[in-house]
C-alpha angles and dihedrals in degrees: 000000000000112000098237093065084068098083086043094109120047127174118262107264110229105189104005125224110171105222110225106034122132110276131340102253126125111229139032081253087070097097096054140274117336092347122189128196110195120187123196129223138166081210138067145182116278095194114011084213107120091221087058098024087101125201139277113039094007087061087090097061101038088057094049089068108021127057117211118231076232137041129215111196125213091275088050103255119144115232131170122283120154086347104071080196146343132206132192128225115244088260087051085235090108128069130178133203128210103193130201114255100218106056125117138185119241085253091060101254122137124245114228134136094289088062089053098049088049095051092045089048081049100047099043088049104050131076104243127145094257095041095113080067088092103032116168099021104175092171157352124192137177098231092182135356093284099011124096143169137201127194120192131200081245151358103294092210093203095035088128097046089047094045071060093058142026097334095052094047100120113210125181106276089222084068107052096087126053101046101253081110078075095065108014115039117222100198136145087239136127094266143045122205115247098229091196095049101045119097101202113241085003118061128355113206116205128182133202107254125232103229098037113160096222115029091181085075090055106085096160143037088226139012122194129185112209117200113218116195091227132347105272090067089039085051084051095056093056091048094056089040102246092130130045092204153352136158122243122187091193111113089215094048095044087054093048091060095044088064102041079065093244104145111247117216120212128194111229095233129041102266103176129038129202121231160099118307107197101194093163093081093154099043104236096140093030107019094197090075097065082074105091090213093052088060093042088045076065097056093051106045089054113111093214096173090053101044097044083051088055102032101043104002091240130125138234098283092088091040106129138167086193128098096197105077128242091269096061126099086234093060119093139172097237092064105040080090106041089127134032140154101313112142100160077058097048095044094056088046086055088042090052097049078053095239123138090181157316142186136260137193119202127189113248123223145186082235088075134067125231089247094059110052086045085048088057089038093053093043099051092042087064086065103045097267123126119212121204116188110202114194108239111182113248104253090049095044097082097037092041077057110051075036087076088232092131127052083216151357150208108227151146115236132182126242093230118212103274134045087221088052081057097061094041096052101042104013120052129078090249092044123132094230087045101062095150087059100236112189134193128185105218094045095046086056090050084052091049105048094054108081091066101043127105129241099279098035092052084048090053085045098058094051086056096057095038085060091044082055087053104044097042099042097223081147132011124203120198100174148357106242121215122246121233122178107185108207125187092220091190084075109023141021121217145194132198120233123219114265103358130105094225129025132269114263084238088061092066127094141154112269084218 
């Protein structure tokens, strides 16, 4: 039987206090008159609707305002949250829910199954960047007032991560239709936005509800989320104390806050990765790239020693072509170096496609330094090939993207938990980072075969992707960037959660 079936049945919870949460105080006035807690970010949502919210640094918003049906604590265990407890069929295609009884959303309306059947019908039908986390949905039912269950064309190997993510995000269904989900979120969660005092793209403004089901999670009376253009604004923030945290990934930025004796959080494993993302595989906005030696003739005329030194300060230790992370069964060791700095390699690759040269335009970001992107465009000058970096303002960067506006991108992505999260996210048609809808067939038979495979087989299957990855050039890692979460401990305590590059809402807490 497949492992993650494993976790499928969990006790129904009586009063429930979620282990792991920040403090053990009752109320968002725990932490003292009037108490604030103001998180800095150089991203913001683009839509506040849990079925467009997306992942990664926008987890923290998302949470303020919607619960989960399930919770994942900062080791990564799954606890109840709105589910009390969930149970698989013996295909692993059924689950079924059994819900709390005294949750509300911030409208007033009362959560129950038929909430969650309408926000399951609204998430599988829409086009956000996490979508594909309920694929083959072929119904949801409310088999009794705060029962559901959910069947699925087939096993879902990462359902319950996912009922801990985007798909279990639980908004008013009075709210799913109409679009004011895209600027003011309706959830059953700890906190509610101050429309008068939210700026949009700027500052969001949430309160501490009243009636909150579960008060432990409310470790403030507000929480705002502040949007820097880069880091250094975001690093100045933290200096005149307008913002409690943020994480910066400049090594400038992140020694400047060192000095300056703010407390730097680092995940124990590599989470995000730099690097080239070639969506046009089949070369229909740069028709050079539909030849496979083009995009290998890329991987080789990148410096990644170089350009991790410039752009993080770190050294080679941390340099990858592999999108699995190092803590995945498909990584291995002999391929963390299948490319390196090779241009008399790359120039006979381009000479053999038969290519002198092209241009590409590449999206600019305050994600990147200066030194990087005139390392890349160095590099790839040396092989024919034109880089034009285009500024795209941050809040449009990610949408202009998975909007298929660019024929590549530099970019750091997350490896996110699972390896079958990673598939999901980068590799299928429908995928987010896939947004021109590239297919293989080999690697499509590979996708579909996992979800009845056993453990072994499923572990043999993502190597095989991850050397598909390698030896197609879809994406191309240089390097694993390392996380740094810079935390003013005289006003918050904080604490990191497993696999993710900031922490939970609910790992947050006053110092006082």
């Amino acid at each position: 039987m497949a492992r993650w079936k494993t976790a499928g049945i969990v006790l129904l919870a009586g009063a429930l206090t979620l282990a792991g949460c920040s403090g053990d105080s009752g109320s968002g006035s725990s932490g003292g008159a009037d108490s604030i807690l103001s998180i800095g970010s150089t991203t913001g949502p683009q839509s506040w609707d849990p079925a467009d919210i997306g992942d990664a640094n926008y987890k923290p918003y998302a949470q303020a305002a919607y619960d989960t049906l399930i919770l994942r604590q900062p080791d990564g265990e799954y606890v109840p949250m709105l589910a009390k407890s969930w149970e698989f069929s013996d295909d692993n295609r059924t689950i079924t829910l059994e819900l709390r009884d005294d949750v509300t959303f911030s409208d007033g309306a009362a959560f129950n199954a038929e909430a969650v059947v309408a926000n399951f019908e609204h998430f599988s039908s829409g086009t956000g960047p996490l979508n594909t986390q309920l694929t083959g949905l072929e119904s949801v039912e409310a088999t009794g007032e705060f029962t559901v269950t959910a069947t699925f064309a087939e096993p879902i190997p990462d359902l319950v991560y996912n009922l801990s993510d985007a798909a279990g995000r639980m908004a008013s269904p009075d709210s799913l239709d109409g679009g004011g989900l895209a600027t003011v979120p309706v959830g059953s969660g700890p906190y509610v936005m101050s429309e008068t005092d939210t700026v949009q793209g700027s500052v969001y403004t949430l309160t501490a509800r009243d009636d909150y089901w579960n008060p432990d999670l409310q470790e403030f009376d507000e929480v705002e989320f502040r949007v820097f253009e880069d880091e250094s604004a975001l690093f100045n923030a933290l200096r005149s104390g307008q913002i409690d945290a943020g994480n910066l990934t400049s090594p400038d930025t992140v020694q400047n806050a060192t000095a300056a004796g703010y407390t730097i959080l680092k995940p124990e494993a590599h989470i995000s990765w730099f690097g080239l993302i070639l969506f046009d595989r089949d070369g229909t906005m740069v028709p050079e790239l539909a030849d496979p030696r083009v995009r290998e003739a890329l991987a080789w005329a990148i410096d990644r020693e170089t350009l991790a030194s410039v752009t993080l300060g770190i050294d080679d230790g941390t340099i990858d072509t592999q999108m699995f992370n190092e803590g995945s069964p498909a990584w291995s060791s002999e391929l963390a170096d299948a490319y390196h700095y090779d241009v008399d390699k790359a120039k006979a690759l381009m000479a053999e496609a038969g290519v002198d040269g092209f241009t590409l335009t590449l999206p600019a970001s305050g994600l990147f330094t200066q030194g990087m992107m005139t390392g890349v465009q160095n590099n790839l000058a040396e092989i024919g090939v034109d880089v034009v970096w285009e500024d795209v303002p941050s809040q449009a960067f990610i949408s202009d993207m998975l909007g298929g506006k660019y024929a590549a991108s530099v970019m750091v992505l997350g490896a996110v938990p699972t390896d079958w999260s990673v598939v999901q996210n980068y590799l299928t048609p429908t995928s987010a980072w896939n947004p021109l809808g590239t297919t293989n067939d080999d690697l499509q038979a590979l996708i579909d075969a996992i979800p009845g495979e056993t453990d072994d087989e499923r572990e043999a299957s993502f190597r095989e992707i991850n050397q598909f990855v390698i030896d197609n050039n879809w994406f191309q890692p240089w390097f694993w960037a390392e996380e740094n979460f810079a935390v003013n401990e005289d006003t918050v305590k904080v604490e990191l959660q497993l696999q993710q590059n900031v922490p939970s809402i609910y790992n947050y807490s006053p110092a006082a």
